[in-house]
Each structure stands twice: as C-alpha cells, then as structure tokens.
TIVEXSE-423442 format. One record per residue (C-alpha): x, y, z; residue in three letters. Coordinates in steps of 0.001 Angstrom, whole numbers, padded with zeros to 6 digits, always signed. Example, Ala and Ser with C-alpha at 12.3 -4.5 7.8 and 13.67 -1.06 7.14 Angstrom:
2
+012300-004500+007800ala;+013670-001060+007140ser;
//
This chain:
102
+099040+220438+226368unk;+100915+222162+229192unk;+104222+222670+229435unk;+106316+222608+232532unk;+109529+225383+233263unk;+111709+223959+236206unk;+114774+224550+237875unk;+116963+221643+239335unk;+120004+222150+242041unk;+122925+220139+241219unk;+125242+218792+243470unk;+128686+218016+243340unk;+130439+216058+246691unk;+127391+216766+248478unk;+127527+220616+247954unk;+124902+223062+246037unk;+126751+223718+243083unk;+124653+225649+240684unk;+121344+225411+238872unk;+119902+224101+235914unk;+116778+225914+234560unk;+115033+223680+231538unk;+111577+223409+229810unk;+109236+220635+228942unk;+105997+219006+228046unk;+106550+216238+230500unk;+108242+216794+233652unk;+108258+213553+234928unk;+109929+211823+231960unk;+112665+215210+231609unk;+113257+214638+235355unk;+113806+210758+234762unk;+116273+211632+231990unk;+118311+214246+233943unk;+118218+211464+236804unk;+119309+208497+234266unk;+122402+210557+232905unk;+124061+211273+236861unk;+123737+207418+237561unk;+125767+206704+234205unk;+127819+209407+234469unk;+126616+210859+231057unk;+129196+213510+230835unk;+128048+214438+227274unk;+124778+216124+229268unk;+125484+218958+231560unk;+123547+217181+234366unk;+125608+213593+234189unk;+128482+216009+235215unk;+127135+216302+238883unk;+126883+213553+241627unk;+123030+214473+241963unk;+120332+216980+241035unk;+117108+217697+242984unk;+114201+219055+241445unk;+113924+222998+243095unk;+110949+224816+241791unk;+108735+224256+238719unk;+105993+226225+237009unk;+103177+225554+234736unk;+102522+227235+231224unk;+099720+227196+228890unk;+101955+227494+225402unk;+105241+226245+224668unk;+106444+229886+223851unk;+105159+231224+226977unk;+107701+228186+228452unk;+110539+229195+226304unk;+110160+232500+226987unk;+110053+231887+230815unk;+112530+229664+230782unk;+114915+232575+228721unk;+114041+235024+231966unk;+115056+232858+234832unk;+118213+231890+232684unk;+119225+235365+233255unk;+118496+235552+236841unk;+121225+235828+239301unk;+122244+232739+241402unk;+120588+235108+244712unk;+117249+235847+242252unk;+116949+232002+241626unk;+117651+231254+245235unk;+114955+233816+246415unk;+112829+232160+243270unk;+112981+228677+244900unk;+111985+229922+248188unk;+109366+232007+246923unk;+110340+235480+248543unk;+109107+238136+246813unk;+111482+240352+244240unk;+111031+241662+240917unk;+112757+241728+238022unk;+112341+243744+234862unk;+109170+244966+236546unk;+107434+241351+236719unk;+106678+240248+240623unk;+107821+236482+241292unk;+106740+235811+244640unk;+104046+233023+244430unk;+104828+232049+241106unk;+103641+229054+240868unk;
//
C-alpha cells in the first residue's frame, strides 16, 4: 500500500501563512479531514486554526517509514526550501537533489 507525504499552504485572511507538511495512506480522505476541521473551526487541530488550506505538493512512497522519514526532512526545511519544493526548482539539501521530486 502506498503512502502519500504532502504539504498544504494555509491561509489566514486570505494570506499564505505557513505550511503544513503531513503523511498518509490515503490522501484523499487526510485532505477531506484537514478540509472538514477549517469549515468547523476545529481549533483543537492545527489546520481548523486557518480560514483555508490548499493542497501544495505531494509525493508518493513505497513504505510507511520511507513516508515518515520524508516527511521528518521537509519538516526541517526552511519556509524558502519548501517554497522552492512546491515549485519544483532545483536545490539540495543534506546532499539529496529535490528538483522533480515527484
């Protein structure tokens, strides 16, 4: 079974605010979630704390470590690194190339 690493902009009065990177087996029932808890204002869940989120960038893995562990990388990316990430320009970090990712 595959599972999916993605990163989500959230937006707060219409403005980029940050990211959210997460990690799943099924992206399109995680995304529903993350949608369900901005409409009811979930504040309990980091993402019900923003007016709405937008799925950015996403990435297929074969094992749910290899997600995990991808998912622990871009969590220490910086805000540029994710940016350049979403828009797949080519950097590195800790020697591993991320343009065309996906």
């Amino acid at each position: 079974m595959p599972y999916w690493v993605y990163l989500l902009k959230c937006y707060k009065r219409r403005r980029f605010t940050n990211f959210y990177t997460g990690q799943t087996n099924d992206i399109s029932a995680r995304l529903s979630e993350h949608i369900e808890n901005v409409i009811y204002r979930d504040t309990e869940r980091y993402t019900g704390r923003f007016d709405y989120v937008r799925l950015a960038w996403k990435q297929k893995c074969r094992t749910r470590s290899e997600a995990r562990r991808l998912e622990k990388e871009i969590k220490q990316l910086t805000q540029n690194e994710k940016w350049a990430l979403v828009k797949g320009r080519k950097f590195y970090w800790k020697g591993r190339s991320w343009f065309k990712f996906w």
